[in-house]
N, C-alpha and C positions, 0 to 999 in steps of 0.2 A: 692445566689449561692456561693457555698464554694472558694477561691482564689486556684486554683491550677496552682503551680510555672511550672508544668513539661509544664502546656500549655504556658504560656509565655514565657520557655523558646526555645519553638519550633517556635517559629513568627520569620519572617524573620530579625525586626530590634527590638532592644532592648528599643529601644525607646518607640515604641509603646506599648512593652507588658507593660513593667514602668505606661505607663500612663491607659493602661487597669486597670492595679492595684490600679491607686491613684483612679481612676473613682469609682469602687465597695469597697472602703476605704472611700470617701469621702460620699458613698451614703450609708453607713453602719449605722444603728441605734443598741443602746447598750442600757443596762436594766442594773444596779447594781442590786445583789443579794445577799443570805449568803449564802458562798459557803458551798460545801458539802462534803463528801467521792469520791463521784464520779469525782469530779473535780482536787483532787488532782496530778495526774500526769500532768496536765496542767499549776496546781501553780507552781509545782516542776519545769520546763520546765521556769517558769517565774523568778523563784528565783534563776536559773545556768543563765539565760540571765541579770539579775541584776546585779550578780558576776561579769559577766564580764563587763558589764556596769562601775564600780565601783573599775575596774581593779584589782580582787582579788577572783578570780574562785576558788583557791586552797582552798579556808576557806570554801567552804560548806561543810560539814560533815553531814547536813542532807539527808535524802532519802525519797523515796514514803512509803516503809514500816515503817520508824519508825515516818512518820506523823499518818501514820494509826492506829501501836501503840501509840500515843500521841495526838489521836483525840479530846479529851477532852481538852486538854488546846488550843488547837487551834481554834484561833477566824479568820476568814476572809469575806471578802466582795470580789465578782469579777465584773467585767465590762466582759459580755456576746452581742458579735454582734448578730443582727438576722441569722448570719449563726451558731450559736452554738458555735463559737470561743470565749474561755477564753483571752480576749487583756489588759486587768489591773488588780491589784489585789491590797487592804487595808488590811493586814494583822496587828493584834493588840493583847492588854493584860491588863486587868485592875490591877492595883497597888495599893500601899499604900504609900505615903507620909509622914513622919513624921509631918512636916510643915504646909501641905494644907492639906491631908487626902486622900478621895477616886481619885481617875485619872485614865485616859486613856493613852495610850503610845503605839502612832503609831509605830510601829518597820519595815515592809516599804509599801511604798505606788509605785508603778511601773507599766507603760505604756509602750505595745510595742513601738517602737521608731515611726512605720508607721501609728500608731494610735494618737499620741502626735500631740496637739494645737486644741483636736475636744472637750473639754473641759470634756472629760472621767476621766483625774486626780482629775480636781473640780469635776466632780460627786460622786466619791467616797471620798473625801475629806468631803461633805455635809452630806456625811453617818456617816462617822465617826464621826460629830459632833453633829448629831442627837443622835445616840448612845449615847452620852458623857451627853448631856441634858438631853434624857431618863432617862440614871443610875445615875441623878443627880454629876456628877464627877464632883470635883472642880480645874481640870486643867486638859491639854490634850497637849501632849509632844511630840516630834520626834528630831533626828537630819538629818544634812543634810553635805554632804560633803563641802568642803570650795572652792572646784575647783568644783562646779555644779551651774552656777551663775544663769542658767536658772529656775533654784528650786526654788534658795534662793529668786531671785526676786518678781517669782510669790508668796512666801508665805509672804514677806514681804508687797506685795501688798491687802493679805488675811487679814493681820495684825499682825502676827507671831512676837512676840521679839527676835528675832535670836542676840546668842552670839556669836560672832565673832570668838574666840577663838577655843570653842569646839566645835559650828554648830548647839549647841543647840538650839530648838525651842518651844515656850512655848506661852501658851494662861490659863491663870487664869479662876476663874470663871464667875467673868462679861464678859470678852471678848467670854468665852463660848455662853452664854446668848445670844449675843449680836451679833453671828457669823452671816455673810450671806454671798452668793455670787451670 
């Protein structure tokens, strides 16, 4: 059943609607998928909640119509609850390397915040990696802010070589291979 705020926020104490909400949150099962045209205004909705996540709302310049126009270069994966709710999204691009050659480069990876620690971010992260082994890429890349230590931990736990510096994240091709969680 779908979460609707306007009933929770009609219960007499706020407490309880909150914990209404963690209950049908916690009891939520999710599907990764590739996303599609239809899903768009839901990504777009995810990608203004990252902005500001990342303190920088003002830089999106994207919109719903000019994903629509740019459907083809857009690659994405979503985390879909069984209520039909779009709550994460693997958005990606495959590259070229001078160096290593074919690669993937995650560009972002993002969980609504009420859905974060039910391990939806690894699920779509295992997608990613599949992908990456599929099209045989011999590295698979992202970065990560340097003030996000929640990220940086869990990928370093993934095995991520994260440069300190730039926040770069990088996994070669045997650690490809090699990935699990």
């Amino acid at each position: 059943m779908p979460i609707r705020y306007d009933e929770i926020a009609s219960l007499r104490s706020p407490i309880i609607g909150y914990k209404i909400l963690l209950a049908r949150i916690k009891s939520t099962k999710v599907i990764i998928r590739k996303a599609d045209e239809k899903d768009f205004f839901a990504i777009f909705s995810l990608i203004k909640e990252l902005s500001v996540f990342e303190k920088h709302p003002e830089k999106v310049t994207n919109s719903v119509e000019q994903m629509k126009n740019e459907k083809d270069f857009f690659q994405c994966y979503v985390a879909e609850s069984d209520t039909k709710e779009i709550v994460g999204m693997a958005v990606f691009f495959f590259a070229y390397y001078t160096w290593s050659g074919k690669s993937l480069y995650l560009d972002d990876l993002y969980v609504k915040e009420a859905y974060r620690g039910k391990k939806i971010g690894t699920n779509l992260l295992k997608k990613i990696f599949e992908i990456a082994k599929k099209e045989h890429c011999k590295r698979v890349s992202w970065q990560v802010s340097n003030w996000n230590t929640s990220a940086i931990e869990m990928y370093k736990k993934w095995g991520a070589t994260i440069d300190n510096e730039s926040g770069y994240c990088d996994f070669n091709e045997a650690r490809i291979k090699e990935f699990k969680l």
